[in-house]
Backbone as ProteinMPNN parsed JSONL, in Angstrom:
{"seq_chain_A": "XXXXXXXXXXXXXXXXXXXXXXXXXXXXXXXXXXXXXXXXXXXXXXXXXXXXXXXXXXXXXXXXXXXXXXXXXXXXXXXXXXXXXXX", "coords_chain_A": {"N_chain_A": [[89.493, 100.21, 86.805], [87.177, 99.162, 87.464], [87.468, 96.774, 88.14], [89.025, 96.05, 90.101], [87.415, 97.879, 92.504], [85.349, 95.803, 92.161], [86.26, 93.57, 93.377], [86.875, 94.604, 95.65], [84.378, 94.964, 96.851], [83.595, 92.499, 96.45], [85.578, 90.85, 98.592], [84.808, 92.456, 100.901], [82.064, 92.156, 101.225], [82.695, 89.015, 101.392], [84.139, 89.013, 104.233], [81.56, 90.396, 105.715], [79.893, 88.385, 105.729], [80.568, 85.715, 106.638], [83.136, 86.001, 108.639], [82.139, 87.92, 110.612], [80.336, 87.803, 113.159], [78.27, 89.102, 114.832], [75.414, 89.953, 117.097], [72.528, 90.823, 115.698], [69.917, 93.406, 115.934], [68.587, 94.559, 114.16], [69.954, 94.845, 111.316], [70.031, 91.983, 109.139], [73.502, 90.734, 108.877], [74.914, 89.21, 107.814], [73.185, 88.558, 105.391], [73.391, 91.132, 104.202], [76.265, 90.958, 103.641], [76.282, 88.518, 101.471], [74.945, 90.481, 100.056], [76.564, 91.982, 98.73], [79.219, 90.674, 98.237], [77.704, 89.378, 95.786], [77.256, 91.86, 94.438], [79.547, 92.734, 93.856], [80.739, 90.991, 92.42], [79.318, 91.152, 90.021], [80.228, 94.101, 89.459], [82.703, 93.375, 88.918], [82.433, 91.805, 86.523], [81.445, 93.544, 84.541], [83.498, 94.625, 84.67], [85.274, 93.569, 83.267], [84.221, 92.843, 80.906], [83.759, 95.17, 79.502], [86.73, 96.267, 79.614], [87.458, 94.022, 77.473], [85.744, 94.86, 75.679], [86.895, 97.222, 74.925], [89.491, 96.705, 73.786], [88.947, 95.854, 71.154], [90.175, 95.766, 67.479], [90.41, 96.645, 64.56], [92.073, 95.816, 61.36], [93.221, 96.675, 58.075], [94.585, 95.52, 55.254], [95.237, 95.982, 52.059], [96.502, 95.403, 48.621], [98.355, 96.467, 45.737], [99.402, 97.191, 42.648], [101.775, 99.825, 42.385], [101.771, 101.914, 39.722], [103.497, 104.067, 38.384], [105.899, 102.662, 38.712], [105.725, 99.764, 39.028], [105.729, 98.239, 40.834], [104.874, 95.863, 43.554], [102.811, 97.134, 46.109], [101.79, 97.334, 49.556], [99.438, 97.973, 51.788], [98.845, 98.48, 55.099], [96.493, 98.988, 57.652], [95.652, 99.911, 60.339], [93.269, 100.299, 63.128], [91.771, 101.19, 66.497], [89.077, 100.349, 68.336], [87.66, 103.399, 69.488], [86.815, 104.548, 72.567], [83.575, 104.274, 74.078], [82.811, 106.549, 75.56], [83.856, 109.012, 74.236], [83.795, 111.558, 71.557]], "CA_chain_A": [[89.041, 100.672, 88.093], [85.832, 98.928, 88.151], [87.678, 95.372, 88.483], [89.324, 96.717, 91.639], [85.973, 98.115, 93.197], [84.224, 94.558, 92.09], [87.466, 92.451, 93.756], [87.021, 95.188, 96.955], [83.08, 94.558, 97.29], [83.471, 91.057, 97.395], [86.127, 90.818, 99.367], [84.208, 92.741, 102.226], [80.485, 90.95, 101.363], [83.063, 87.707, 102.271], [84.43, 88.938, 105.593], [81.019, 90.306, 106.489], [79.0, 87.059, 105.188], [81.88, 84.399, 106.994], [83.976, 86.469, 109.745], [81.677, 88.875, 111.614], [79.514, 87.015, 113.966], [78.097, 90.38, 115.804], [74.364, 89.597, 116.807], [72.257, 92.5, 115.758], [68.503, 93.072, 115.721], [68.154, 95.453, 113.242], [70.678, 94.341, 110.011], [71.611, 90.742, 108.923], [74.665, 90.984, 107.915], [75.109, 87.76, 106.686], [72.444, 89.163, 104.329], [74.678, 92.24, 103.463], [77.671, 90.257, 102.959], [76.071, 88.251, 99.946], [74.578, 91.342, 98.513], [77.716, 92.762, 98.194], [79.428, 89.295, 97.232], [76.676, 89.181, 94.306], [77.387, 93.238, 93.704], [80.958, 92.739, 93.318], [80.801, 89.688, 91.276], [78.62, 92.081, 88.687], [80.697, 94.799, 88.622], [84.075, 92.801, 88.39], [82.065, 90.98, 85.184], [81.439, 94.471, 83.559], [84.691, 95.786, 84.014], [86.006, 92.813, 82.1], [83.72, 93.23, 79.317], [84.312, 96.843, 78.933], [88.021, 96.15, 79.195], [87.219, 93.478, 76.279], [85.632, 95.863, 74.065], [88.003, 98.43, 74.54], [90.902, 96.275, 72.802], [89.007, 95.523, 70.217], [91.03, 96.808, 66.672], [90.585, 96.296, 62.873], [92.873, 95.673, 60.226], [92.781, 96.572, 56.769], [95.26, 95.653, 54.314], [95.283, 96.465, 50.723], [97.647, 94.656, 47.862], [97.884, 96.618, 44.781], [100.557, 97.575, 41.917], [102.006, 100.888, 41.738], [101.364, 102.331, 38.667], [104.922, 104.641, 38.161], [107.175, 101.914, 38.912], [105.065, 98.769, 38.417], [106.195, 97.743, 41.977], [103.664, 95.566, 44.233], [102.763, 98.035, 46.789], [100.883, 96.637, 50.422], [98.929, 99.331, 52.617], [98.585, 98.37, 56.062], [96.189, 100.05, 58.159], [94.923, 99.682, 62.379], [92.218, 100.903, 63.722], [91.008, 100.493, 67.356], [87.194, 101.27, 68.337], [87.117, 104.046, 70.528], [85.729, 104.117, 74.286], [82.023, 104.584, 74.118], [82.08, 108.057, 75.849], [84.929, 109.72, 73.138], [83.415, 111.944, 70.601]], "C_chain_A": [[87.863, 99.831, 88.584], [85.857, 97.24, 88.339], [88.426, 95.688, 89.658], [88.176, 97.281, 92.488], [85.285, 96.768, 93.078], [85.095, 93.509, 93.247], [86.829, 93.447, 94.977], [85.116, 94.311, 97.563], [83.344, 93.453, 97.741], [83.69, 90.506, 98.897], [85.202, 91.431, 101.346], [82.871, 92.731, 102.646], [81.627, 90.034, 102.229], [83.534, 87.636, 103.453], [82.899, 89.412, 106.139], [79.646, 89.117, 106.505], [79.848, 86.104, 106.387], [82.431, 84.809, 108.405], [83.321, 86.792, 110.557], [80.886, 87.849, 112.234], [78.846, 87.829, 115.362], [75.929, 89.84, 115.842], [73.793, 91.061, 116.967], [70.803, 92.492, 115.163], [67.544, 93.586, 114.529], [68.511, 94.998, 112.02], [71.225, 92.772, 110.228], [72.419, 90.992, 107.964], [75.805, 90.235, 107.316], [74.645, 88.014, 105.298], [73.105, 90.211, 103.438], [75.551, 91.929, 102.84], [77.638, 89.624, 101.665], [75.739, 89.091, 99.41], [75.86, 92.311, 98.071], [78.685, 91.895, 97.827], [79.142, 89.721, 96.008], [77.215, 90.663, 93.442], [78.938, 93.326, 92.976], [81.104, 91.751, 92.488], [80.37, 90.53, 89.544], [79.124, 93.214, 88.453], [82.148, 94.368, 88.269], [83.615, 92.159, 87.001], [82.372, 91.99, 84.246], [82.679, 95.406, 83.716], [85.351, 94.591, 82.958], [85.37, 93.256, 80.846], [84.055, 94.316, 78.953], [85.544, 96.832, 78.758], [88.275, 95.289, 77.846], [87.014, 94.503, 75.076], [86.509, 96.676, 73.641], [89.076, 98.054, 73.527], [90.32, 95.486, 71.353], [90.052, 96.401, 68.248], [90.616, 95.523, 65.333], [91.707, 96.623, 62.14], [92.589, 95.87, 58.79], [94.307, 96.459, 55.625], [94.501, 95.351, 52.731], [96.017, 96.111, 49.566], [97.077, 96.0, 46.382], [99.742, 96.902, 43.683], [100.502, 99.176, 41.54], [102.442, 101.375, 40.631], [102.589, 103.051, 37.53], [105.894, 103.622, 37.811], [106.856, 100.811, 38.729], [105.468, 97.776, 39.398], [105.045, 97.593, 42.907], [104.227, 96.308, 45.412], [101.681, 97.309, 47.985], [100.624, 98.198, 51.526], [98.293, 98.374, 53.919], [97.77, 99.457, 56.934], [95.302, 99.825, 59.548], [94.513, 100.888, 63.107], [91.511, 100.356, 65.152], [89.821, 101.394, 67.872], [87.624, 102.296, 69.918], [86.533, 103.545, 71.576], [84.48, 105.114, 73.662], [82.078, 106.255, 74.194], [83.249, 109.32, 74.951], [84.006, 110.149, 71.937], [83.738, 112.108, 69.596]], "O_chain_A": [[87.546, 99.74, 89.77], [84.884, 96.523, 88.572], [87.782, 95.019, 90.467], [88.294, 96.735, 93.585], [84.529, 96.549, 94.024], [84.434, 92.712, 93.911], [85.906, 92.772, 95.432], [84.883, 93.423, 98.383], [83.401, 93.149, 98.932], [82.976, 90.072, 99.801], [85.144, 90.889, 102.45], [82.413, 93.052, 103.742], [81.658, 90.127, 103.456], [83.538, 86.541, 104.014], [82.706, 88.838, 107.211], [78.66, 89.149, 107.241], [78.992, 85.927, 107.253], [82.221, 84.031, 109.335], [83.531, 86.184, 111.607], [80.845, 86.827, 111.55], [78.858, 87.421, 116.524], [75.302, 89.488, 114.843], [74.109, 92.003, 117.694], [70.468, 91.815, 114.192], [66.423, 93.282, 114.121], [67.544, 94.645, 111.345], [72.146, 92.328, 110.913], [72.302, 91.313, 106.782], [76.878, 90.406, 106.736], [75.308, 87.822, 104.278], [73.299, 90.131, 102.225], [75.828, 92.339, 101.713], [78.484, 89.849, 100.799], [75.951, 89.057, 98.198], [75.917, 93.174, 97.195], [79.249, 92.341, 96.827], [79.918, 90.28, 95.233], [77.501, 90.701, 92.245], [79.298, 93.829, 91.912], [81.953, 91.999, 91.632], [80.905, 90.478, 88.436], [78.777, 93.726, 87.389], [82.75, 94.973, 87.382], [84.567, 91.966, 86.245], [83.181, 91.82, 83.334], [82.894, 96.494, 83.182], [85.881, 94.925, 81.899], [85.903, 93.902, 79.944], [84.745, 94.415, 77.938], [85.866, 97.375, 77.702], [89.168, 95.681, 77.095], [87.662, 94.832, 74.082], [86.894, 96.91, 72.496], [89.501, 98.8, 72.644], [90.995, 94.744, 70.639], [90.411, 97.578, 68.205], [90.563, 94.298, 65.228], [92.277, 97.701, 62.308], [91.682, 95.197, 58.3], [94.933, 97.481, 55.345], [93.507, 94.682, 52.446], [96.475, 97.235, 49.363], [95.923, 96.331, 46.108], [100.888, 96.772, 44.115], [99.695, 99.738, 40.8], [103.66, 101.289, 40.472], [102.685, 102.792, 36.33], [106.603, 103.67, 36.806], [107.748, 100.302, 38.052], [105.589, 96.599, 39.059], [104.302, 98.53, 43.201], [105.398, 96.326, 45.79], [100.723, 96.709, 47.497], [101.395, 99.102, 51.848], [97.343, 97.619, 53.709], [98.177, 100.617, 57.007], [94.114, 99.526, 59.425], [95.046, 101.925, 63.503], [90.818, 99.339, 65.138], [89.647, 102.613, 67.852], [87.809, 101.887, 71.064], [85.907, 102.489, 71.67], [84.466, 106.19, 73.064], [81.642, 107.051, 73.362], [83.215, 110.503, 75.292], [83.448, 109.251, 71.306], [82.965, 112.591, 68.769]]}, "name": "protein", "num_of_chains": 1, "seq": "XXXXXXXXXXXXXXXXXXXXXXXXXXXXXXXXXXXXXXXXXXXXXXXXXXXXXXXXXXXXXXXXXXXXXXXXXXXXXXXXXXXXXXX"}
């Protein structure tokens, strides 16, 4: 969600940075347009990273000989890290 909100910001910092050409005494909004450029740039960064962490996942395998039968035995086992706000 928060790489779709960062892609939207931009997108409408760059039409009102580039397109609008409204003269106005109160807001530049040339000025607006990059800070919402810049805003969307920073939250399209941190949805990547957070989408990064999220897929992180461990592996653990295990080799050993079962003991009954005297048959090599392998234990596979995947683990991925939780989202932050999951208790």
């Amino acid at each position: 969600m928060s790489i779709g909100t960062g892609i939207a910001l931009f997108v409408i910092g760059a039409i009102l940075a580039f397109a609008v050409n409204l003269e106005n005494s109160v807001v530049d909004l040339d000025m607006v347009g990059y800070l919402l450029m810049g805003a969307g740039t920073i939250v399209f960064l941190i949805g990547i990273i957070l989408l990064v962490r999220k897929r992180q996942t461990v592996t653990t395998v295990q080799s050993g000989v079962d003991p009954s039968t005297g048959a090599g035995v392998t234990e596979r086992r995947t683990a991925s890290t939780p989202p932050a706000d999951v208790v």
